[in-house]
C-alpha positions in Angstrom: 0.6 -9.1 -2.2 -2.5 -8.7 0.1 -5.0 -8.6 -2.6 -5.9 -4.8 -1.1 -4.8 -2.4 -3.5 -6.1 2.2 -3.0 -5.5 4.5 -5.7 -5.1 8.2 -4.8 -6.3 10.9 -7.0 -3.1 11.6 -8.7 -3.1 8.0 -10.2 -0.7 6.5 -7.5 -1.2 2.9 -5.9 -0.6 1.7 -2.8 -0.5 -2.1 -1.7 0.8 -4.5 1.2 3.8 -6.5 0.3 7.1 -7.3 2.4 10.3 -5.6 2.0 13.3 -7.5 3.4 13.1 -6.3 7.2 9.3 -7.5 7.1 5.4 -6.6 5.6 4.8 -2.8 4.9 2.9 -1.2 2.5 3.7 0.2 0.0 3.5 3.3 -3.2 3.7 2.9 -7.1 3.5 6.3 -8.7 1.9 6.8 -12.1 4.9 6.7 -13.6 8.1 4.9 -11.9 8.8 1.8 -9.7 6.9 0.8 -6.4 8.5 2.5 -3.1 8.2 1.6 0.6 5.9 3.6 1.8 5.0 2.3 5.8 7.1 4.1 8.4 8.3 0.7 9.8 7.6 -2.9 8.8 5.6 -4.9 11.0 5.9 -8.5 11.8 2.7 -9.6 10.3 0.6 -8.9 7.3 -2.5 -8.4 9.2 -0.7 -5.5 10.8 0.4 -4.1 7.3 -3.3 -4.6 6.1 -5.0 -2.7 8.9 -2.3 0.2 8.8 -2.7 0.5 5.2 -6.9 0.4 5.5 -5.9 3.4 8.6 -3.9 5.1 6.3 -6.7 4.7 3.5 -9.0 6.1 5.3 -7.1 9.5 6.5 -6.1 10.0 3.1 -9.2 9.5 1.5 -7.9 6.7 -0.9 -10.0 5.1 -3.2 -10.2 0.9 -3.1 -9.8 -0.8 -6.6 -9.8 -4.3 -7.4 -6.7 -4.8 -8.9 -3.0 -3.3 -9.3 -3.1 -1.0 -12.5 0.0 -1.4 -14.4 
């Protein structure tokens, strides 16, 4: 994982990670397992960092530190 983790205000997480077609970021819900979340994977992780920061940033998401299990 990228080490950049956003929390919306409902309690859901979203991180960078890589699926098995390549990095994307991705969604854990409060409750329930982590989902792929990026319209497309990208080749690289510093693609799937700056589209999740983008993404962030419309949305309003808030940065934390760490994933919240």
């Amino acid at each position: 994982m990228s080490g950049l983790y956003y929390k919306d205000d409902k309690g859901g997480q979203y991180f960078v990670g890589t699926s098995d077609r390549g990095w994307t970021f991705f969604h854990r819900p409060k409750a329930g397992r982590p989902v792929r979340y990026g319209a497309k994977p990208w080749a690289n992780k510093e693609e799937a960092v700056a589209r999740l920061k983008e993404f962030a940033r419309l949305h309003k998401l808030t940065q934390i530190d760490r994933l919240e299990i």
